[in-house]
PLY file of the C-alpha trace (Angstrom):
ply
format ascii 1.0
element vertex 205
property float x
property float y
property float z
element edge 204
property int vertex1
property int vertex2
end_header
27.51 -18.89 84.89
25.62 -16.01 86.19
22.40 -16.81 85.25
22.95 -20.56 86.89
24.07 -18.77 89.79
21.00 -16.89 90.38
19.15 -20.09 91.00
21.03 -21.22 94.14
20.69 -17.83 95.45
16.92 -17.40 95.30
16.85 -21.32 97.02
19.20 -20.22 99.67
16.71 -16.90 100.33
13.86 -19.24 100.44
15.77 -21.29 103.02
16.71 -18.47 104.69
12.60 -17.07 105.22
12.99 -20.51 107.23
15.02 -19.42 109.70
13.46 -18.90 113.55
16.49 -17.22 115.24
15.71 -13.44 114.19
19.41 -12.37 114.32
20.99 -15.63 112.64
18.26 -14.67 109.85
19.19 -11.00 109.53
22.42 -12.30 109.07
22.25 -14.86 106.76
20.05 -12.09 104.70
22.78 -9.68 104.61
25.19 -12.04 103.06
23.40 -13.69 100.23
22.29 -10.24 99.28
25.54 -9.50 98.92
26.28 -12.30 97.01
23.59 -11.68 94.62
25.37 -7.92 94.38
28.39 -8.86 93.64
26.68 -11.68 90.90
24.57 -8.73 89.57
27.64 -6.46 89.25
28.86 -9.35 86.83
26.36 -9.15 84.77
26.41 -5.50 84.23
29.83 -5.77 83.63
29.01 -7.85 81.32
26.55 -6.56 79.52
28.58 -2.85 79.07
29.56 -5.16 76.11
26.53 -4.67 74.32
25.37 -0.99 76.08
23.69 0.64 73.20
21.61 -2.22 72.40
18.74 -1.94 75.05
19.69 1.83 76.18
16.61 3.87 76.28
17.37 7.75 77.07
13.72 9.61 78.44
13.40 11.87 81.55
13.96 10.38 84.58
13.05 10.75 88.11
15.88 11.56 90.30
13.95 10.78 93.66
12.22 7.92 92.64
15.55 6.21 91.70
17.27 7.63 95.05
14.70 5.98 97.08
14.52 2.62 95.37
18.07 2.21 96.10
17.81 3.14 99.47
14.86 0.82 100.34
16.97 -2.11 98.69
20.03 -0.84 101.24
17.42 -0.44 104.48
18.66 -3.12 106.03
22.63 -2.26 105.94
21.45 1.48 107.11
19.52 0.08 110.38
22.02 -2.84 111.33
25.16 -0.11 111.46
22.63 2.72 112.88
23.58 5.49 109.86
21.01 8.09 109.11
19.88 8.75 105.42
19.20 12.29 104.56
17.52 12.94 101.58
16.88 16.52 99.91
16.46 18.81 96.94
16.26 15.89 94.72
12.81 16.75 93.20
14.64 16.65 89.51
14.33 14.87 86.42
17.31 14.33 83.82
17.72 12.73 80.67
19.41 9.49 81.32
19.04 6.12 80.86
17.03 4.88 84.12
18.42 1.09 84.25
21.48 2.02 83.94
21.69 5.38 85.73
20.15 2.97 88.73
23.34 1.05 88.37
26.10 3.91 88.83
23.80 5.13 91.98
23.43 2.06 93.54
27.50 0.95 92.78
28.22 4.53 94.92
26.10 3.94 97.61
26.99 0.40 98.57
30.84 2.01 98.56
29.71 4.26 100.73
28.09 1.79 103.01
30.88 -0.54 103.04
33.38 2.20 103.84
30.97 4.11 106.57
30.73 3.05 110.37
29.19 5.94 112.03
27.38 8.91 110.84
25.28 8.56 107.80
24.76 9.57 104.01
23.22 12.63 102.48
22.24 12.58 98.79
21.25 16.11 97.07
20.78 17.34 93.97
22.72 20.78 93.22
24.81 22.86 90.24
23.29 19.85 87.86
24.74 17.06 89.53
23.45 14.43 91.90
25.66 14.32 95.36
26.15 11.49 97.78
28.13 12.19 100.80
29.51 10.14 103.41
30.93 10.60 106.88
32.82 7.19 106.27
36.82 6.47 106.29
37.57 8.69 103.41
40.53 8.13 100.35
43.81 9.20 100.56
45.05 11.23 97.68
47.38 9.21 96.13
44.68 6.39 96.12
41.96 9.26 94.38
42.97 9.36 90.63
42.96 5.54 90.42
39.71 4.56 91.92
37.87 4.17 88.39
40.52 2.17 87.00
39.41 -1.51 86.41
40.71 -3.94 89.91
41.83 -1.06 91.48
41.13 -1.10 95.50
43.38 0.87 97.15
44.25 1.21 100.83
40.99 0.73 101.51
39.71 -2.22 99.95
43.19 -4.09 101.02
42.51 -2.49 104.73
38.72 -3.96 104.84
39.07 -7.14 102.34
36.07 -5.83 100.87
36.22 -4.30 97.37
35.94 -5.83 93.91
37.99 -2.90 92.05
35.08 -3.36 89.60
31.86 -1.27 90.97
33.81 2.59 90.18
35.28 1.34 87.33
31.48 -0.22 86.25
30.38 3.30 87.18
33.08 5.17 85.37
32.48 3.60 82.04
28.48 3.68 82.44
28.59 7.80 83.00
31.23 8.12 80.13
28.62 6.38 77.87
25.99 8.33 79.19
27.64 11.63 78.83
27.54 12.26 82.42
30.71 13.01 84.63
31.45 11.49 87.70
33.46 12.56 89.97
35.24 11.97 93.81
36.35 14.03 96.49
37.47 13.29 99.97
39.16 13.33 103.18
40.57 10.94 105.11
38.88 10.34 108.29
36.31 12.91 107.48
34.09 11.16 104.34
33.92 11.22 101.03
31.48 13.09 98.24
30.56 11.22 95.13
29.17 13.52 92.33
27.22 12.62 89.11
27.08 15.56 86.97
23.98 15.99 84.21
25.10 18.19 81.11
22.88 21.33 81.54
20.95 20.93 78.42
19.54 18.07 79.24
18.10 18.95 82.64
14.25 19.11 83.07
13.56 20.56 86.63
9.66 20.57 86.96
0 1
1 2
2 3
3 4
4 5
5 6
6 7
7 8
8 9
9 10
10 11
11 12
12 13
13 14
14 15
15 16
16 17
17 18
18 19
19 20
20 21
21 22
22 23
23 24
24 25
25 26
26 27
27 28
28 29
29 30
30 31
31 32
32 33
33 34
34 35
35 36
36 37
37 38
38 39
39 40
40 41
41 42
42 43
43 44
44 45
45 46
46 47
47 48
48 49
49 50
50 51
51 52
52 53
53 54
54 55
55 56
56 57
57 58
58 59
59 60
60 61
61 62
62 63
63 64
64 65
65 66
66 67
67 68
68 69
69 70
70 71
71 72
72 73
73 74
74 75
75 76
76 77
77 78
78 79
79 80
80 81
81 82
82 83
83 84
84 85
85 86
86 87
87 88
88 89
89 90
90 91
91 92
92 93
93 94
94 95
95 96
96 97
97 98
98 99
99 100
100 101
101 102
102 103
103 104
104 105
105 106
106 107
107 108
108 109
109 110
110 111
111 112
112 113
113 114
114 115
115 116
116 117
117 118
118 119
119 120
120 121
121 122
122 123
123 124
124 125
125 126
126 127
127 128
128 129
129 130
130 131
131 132
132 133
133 134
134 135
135 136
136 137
137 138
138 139
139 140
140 141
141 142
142 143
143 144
144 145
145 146
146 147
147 148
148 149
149 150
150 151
151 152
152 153
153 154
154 155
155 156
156 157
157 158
158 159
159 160
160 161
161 162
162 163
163 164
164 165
165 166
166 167
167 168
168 169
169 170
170 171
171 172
172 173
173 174
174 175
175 176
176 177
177 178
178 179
179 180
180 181
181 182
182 183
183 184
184 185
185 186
186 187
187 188
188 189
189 190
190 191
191 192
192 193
193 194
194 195
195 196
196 197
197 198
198 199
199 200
200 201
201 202
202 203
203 204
């Protein structure tokens, strides 16, 4: 199913380059990539099944990842006018890139979703990889269950917006890994995602 999916949402981006009316197209744009977000989240759920087959652990590039995700989010960052602001993240780790990509890219569209003003800072410190936002923030009695599987919280029920799949999908990925991930927050005031490297495997050039 989510491989026959994919075709009717690289048609309907085709269709979409059609499109005159700037705004209607910008759009249109945002939703199907959505849709082909959620449909990708799928398929890495998916395929957690079968995690050790294809994993491939080497040094890896935290800035290069940080700003291939952000590129793919550019769009989401303009329309709701959020700054980005990037630093310290000239590290490499020992990680599994494709995969690593995943559990970066699953915290940052949370953070999009749940942000209206502000923006998003992403640093690398103490061995861990931090993304902070100035969005809605978690209550604490919604904090301890946000990496269990279909859990949304006030949130998600207050927006309409979340899966319960994309922290748990992270969760499960970092475990594997042997990474830690971890959440803190305020409500109102943001929240701070952190990805923590085991020191031994650090390589800071």
């Amino acid at each position: 199913w989510v491989h026959q999916i994919k075709t009717p949402i690289a048609a309907s981006q085709l269709l979409v380059a059609e499109v005159a009316d700037r705004q209607l197209k910008q759009q249109l744009e945002q939703e199907i990539f959505k849709i082909d977000s959620y449909t990708n989240l799928v398929l890495q759920y998916l395929r957690l099944e079968s995690f050790h087959d294809d994993l491939v652990l080497k040094q890896v590039q935290i800035e290069d990842l940080v700003k291939e995700i952000i590129r793919k989010y550019a769009l989401f960052f303009i329309q709701k006018g959020l700054t980005i602001n990037l630093h310290d993240l000239d590290v490499k780790v020992v990680s599994d890139e494709k995969w690593l990509l995943v559990i970066i890219e699953q915290v940052l569209s949370n953070s999009l979703k749940y942000t209206k003003s502000g923006g998003i800072e992403i640093y690398f410190k103490d061995n861990g990889l931090h993304l902070k936002d100035s969005g809605i923030g978690i209550k604490n009695s919604d904090i301890l269950r946000v990496f269990e599987r279909g859990f949304s919280g006030y949130n998600g029920r207050l927006t309409q917006q979340s899966s319960g799949l994309g922290l748990y999908l992270s969760k499960k990925i970092a475990d594997q890994l042997g990474h830690d991930i971890s959440i803190s927050s305020q409500v109102g005031q943001g929240t701070t995602v952190s990805i923590h490297f085991q020191k031994q495997k650090l390589a800071i050039d």
